[in-house]
NUROSE-391455 format. One line per 5 residues: for each residue x, y, z of N, C-alpha, C, CB. Coordinates in steps of 0.02 Angstrom, whole numbers, plus 50000, padded with zeros to 5 digits. Glycine has a CB too. Example, Ala and Ser with C-alpha at 12.3 -4.5 7.8 and 13.67 -1.06 7.14 Angstrom:
50660,49716,50390,50615,49775,50390,50660,49835,50390,50565,49776,50452; 50642,49888,50354,50684,49947,50357,50645,50002,50394,50704,49970,50286
This chain:
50043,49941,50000,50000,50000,50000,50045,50062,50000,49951,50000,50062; 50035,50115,49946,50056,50194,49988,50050,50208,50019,50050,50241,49985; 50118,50262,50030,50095,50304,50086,50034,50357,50101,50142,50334,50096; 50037,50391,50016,49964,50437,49987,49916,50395,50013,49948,50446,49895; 49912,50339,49980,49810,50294,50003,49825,50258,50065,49765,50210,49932
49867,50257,50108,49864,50235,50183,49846,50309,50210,49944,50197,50219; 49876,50359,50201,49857,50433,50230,49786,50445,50214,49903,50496,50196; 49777,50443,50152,49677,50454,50131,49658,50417,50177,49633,50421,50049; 49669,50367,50168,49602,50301,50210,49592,50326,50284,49638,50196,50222; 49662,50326,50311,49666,50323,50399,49630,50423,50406,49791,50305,50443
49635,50463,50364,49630,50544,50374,49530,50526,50356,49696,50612,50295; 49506,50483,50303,49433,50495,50280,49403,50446,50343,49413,50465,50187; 49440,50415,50377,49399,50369,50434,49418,50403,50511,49431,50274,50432; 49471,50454,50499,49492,50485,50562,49415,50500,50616,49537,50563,50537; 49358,50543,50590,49311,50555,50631,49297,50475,50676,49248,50586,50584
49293,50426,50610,49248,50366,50656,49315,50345,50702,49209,50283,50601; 49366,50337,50695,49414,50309,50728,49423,50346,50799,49474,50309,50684; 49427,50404,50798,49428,50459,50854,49370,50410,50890,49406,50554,50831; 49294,50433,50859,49246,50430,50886,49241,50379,50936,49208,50429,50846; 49277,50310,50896,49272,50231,50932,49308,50227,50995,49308,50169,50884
49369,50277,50988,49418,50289,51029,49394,50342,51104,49473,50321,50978; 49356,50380,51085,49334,50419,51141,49289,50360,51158,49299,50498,51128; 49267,50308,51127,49213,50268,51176,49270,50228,51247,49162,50190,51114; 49307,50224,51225,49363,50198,51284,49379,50232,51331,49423,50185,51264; 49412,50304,51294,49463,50349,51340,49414,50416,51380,49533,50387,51280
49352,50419,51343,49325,50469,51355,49354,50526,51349,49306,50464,51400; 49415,50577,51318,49455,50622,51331,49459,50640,51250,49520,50599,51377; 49462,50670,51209,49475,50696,51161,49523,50707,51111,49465,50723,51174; 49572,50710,51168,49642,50737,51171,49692,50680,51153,49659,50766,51244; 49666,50630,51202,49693,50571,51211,49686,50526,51161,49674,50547,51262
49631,50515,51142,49594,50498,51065,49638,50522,51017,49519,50535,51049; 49652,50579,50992,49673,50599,50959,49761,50581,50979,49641,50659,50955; 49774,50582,51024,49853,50558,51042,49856,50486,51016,49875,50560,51132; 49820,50448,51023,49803,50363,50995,49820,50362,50931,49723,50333,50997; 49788,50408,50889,49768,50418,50840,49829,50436,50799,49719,50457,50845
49849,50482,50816,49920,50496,50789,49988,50435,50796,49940,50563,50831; 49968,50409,50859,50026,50364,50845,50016,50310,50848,50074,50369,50878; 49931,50272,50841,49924,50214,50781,49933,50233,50712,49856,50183,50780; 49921,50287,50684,49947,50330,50599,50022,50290,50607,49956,50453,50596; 50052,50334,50643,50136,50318,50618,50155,50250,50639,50197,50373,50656
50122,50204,50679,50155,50114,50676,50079,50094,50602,50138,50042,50803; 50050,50136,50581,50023,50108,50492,50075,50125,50446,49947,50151,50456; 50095,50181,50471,50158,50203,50422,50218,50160,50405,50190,50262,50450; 50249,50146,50470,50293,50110,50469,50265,50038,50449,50325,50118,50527; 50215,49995,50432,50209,49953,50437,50140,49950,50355,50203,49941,50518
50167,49995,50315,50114,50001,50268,50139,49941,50242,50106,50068,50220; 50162,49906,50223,50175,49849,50155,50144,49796,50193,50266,49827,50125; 50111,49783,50268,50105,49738,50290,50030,49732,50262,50126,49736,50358; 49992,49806,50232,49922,49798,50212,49908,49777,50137,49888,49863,50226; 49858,49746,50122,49842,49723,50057,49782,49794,50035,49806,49630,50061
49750,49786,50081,49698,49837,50057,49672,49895,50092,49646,49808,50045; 49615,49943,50089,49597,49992,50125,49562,49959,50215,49540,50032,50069; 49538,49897,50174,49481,49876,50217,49520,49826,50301,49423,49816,50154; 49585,49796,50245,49631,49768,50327,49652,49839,50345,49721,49703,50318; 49682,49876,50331,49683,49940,50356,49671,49968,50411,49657,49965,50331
49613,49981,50372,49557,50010,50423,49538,49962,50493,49485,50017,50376; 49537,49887,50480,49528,49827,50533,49578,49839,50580,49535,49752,50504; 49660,49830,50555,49688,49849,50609,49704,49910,50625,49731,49821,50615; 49689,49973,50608,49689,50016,50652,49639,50033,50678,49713,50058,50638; 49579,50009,50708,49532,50004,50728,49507,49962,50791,49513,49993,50684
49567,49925,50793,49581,49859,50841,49627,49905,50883,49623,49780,50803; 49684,49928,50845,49751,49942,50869,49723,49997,50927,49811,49974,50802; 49697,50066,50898,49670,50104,50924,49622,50084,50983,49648,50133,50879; 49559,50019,50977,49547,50015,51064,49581,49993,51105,49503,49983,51087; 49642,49956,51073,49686,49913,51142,49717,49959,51152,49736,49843,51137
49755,50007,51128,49806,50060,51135,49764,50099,51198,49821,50109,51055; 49688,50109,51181,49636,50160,51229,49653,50096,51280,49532,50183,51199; 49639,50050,51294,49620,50028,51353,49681,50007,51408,49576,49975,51338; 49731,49993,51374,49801,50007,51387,49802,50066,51435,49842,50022,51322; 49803,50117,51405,49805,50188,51442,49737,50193,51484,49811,50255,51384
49680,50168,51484,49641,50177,51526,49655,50116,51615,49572,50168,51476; 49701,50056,51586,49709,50015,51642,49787,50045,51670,49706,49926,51619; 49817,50087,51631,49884,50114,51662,49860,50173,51706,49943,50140,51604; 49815,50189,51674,49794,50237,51730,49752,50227,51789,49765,50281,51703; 49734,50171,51809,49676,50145,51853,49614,50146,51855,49678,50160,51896
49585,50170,51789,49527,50208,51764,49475,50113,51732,49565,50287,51680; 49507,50062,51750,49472,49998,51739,49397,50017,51736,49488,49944,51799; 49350,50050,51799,49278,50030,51789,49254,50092,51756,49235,50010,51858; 49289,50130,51697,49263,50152,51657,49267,50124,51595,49276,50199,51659; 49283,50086,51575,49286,50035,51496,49232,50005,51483,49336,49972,51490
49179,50019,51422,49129,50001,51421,49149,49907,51406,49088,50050,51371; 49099,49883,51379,49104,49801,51393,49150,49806,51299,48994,49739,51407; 49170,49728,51282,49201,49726,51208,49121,49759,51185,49234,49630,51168; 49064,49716,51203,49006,49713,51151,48985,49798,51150,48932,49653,51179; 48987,49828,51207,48970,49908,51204,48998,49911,51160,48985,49961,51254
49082,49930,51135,49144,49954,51101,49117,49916,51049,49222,49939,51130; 49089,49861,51010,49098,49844,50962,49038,49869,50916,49112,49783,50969; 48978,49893,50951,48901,49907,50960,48916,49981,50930,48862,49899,51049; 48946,50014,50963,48982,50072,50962,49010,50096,50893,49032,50063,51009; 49050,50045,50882,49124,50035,50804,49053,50051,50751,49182,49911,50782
49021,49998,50757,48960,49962,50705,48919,50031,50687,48900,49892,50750; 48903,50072,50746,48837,50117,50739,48900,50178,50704,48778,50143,50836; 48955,50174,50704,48983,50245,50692,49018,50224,50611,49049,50275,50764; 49036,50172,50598,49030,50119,50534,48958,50140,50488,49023,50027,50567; 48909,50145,50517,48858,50146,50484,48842,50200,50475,48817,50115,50501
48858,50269,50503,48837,50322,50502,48891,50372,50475,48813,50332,50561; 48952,50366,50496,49007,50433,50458,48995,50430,50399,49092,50429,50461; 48996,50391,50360,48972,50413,50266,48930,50474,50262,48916,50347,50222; 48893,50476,50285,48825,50527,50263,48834,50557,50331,48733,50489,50244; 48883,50594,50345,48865,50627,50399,48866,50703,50376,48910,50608,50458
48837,50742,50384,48846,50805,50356,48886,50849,50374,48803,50832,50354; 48916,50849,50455,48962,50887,50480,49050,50861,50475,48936,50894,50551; 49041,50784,50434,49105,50792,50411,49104,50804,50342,49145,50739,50426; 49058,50806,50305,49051,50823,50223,49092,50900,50246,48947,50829,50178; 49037,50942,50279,49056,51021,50297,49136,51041,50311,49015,51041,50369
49144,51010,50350,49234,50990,50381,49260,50982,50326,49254,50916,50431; 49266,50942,50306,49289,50925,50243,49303,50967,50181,49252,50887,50226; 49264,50989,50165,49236,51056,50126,49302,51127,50147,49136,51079,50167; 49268,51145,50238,49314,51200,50256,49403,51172,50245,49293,51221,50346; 49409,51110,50260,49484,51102,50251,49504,51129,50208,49509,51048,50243
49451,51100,50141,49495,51098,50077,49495,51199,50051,49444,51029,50002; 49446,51231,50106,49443,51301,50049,49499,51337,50096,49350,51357,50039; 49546,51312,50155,49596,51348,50189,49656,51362,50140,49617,51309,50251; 49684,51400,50151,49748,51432,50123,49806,51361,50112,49780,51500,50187; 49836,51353,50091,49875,51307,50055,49925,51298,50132,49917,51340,49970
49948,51355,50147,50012,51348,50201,49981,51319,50261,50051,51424,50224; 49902,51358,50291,49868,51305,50348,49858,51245,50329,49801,51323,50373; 49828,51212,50263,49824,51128,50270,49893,51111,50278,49791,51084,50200; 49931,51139,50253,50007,51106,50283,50017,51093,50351,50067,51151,50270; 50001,51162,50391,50013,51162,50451,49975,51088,50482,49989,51234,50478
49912,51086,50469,49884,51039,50483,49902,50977,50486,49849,51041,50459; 49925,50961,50421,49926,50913,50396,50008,50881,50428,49909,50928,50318; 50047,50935,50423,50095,50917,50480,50087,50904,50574,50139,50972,50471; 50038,50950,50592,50005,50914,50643,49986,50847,50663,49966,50935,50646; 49941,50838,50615,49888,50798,50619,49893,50714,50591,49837,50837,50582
49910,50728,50503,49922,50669,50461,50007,50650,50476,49903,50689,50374; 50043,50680,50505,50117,50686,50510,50113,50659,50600,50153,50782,50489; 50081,50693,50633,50078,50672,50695,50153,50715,50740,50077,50582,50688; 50171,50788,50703,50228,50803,50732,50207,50852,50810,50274,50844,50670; 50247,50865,50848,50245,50904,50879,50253,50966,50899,50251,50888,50891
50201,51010,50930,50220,51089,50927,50289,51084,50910,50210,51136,50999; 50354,51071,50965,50403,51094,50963,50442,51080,50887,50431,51072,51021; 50410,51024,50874,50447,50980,50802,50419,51038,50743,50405,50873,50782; 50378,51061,50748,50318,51104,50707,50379,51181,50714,50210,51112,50764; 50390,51192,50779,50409,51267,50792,50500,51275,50742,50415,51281,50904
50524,51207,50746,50588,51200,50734,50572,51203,50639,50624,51121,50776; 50538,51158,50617,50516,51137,50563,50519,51193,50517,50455,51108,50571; 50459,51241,50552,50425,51308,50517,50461,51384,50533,50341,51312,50548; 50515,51370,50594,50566,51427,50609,50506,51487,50643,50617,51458,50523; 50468,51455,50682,50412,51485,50712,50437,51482,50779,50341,51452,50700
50406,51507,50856,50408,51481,50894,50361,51444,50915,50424,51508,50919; 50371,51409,50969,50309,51367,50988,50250,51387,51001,50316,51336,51036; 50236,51434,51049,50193,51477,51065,50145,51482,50997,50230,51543,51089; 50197,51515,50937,50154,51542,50873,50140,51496,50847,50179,51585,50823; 50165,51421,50863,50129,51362,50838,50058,51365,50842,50149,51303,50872
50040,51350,50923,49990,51312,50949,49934,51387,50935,50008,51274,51040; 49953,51437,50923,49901,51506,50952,49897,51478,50850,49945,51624,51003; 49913,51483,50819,49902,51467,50743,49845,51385,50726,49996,51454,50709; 49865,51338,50783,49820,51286,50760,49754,51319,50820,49857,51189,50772; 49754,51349,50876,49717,51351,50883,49661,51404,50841,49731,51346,50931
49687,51444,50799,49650,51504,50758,49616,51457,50703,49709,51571,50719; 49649,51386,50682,49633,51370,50641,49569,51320,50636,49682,51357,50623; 49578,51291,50727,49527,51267,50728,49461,51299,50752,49541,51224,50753; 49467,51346,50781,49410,51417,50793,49371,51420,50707,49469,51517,50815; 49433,51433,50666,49414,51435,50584,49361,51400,50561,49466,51410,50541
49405,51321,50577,49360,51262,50544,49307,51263,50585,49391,51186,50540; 49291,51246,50632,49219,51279,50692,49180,51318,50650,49242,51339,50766; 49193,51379,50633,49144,51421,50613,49140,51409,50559,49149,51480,50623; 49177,51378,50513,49170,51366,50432,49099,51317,50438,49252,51317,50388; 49122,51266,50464,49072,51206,50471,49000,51236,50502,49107,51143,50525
48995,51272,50552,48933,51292,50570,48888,51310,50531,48935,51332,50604; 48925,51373,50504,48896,51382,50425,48900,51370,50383,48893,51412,50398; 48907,51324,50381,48886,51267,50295,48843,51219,50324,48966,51210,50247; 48846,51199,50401,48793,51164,50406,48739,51171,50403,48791,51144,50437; 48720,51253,50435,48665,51298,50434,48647,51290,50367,48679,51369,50455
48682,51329,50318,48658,51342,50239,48631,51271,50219,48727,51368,50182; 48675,51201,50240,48645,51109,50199,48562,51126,50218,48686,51001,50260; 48566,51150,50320,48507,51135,50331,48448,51193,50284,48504,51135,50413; 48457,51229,50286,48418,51305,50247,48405,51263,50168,48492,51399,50236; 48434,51247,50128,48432,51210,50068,48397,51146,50067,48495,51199,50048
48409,51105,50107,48346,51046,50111,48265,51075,50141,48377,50979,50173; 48268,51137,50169,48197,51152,50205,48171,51171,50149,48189,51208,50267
């Protein structure tokens, strides 16, 4: 597999993967910390996939044990819903991100940002680097890192609001 269509697949399933992942960790943050560094052991380990769909299987796997890992290192045991919750969970968010309209919208605002923010992003996010790795990278400081992703995600916030507003205004 590429690295291009291992990055599409794991970036167009990112919402459900997060999503499955906050069913474990409950935390956002943390989800998204999973997330980034089940990406880079897919990276390192792209030739081991045949297709989109093992892919997606094991990082999907990888990502709840990784959550529950960190939820039993932390002592946080009688918050882990049961496998069948977590799998009940996978299934209903499997069935629903396709047609979801607030990642169509998302989606949308990414692509109309300025060329240098999807970078930024995309070095964030699909790269999995860190402020400081980001501040060295871009000859920024750190500070002007994080005050830049956070402007950006304020951005995408309000981009998406209103486009969701306008989907909803257009179907009424």
């Amino acid at each position: 597999m590429t690295e291009e269509l291992l990055v599409k697949t794991l970036l167009d399933a990112r919402p459900r993967l997060i999503a499955g992942t906050l069913a474990v960790l409950r935390d956002v943050h943390q989800a998204e910390d999973v997330f980034q560094e089940v990406m880079i052991k897919a990276l390192r380990m792209r030739d081991s996939f045949s297709d989109e769909a093992g892919l997606l299987a094991w990082t999907r796997v990888s990502m709840r044990n990784q959550g529950i890992d960190f939820v039993r290192r932390a002592g946080r045991l009688d918050t882990i819903l049961s496998e069948m919750a977590l799998d009940a969970v996978a299934a209903s968010l499997d069935a629903h991100e396709a047609a979801s309209p607030k990642v169509t919208a998302l989606r949308q605002c990414i692509a109309s940002l300025p060329q240098e923010s999807r970078r930024l992003l995309r070095l964030r996010y699909d790269e999995g680097r860190s402020g400081r790795d980001l501040a060295a990278l871009l000859r920024r400081s750190e500070d002007a890192i994080y005050k830049a992703l956070s402007r950006l995600h304020a951005a995408l916030r309000k981009c998406a609001e209103e486009r969701l507003t306008l989907m909803k205004e257009a179907s009424s």
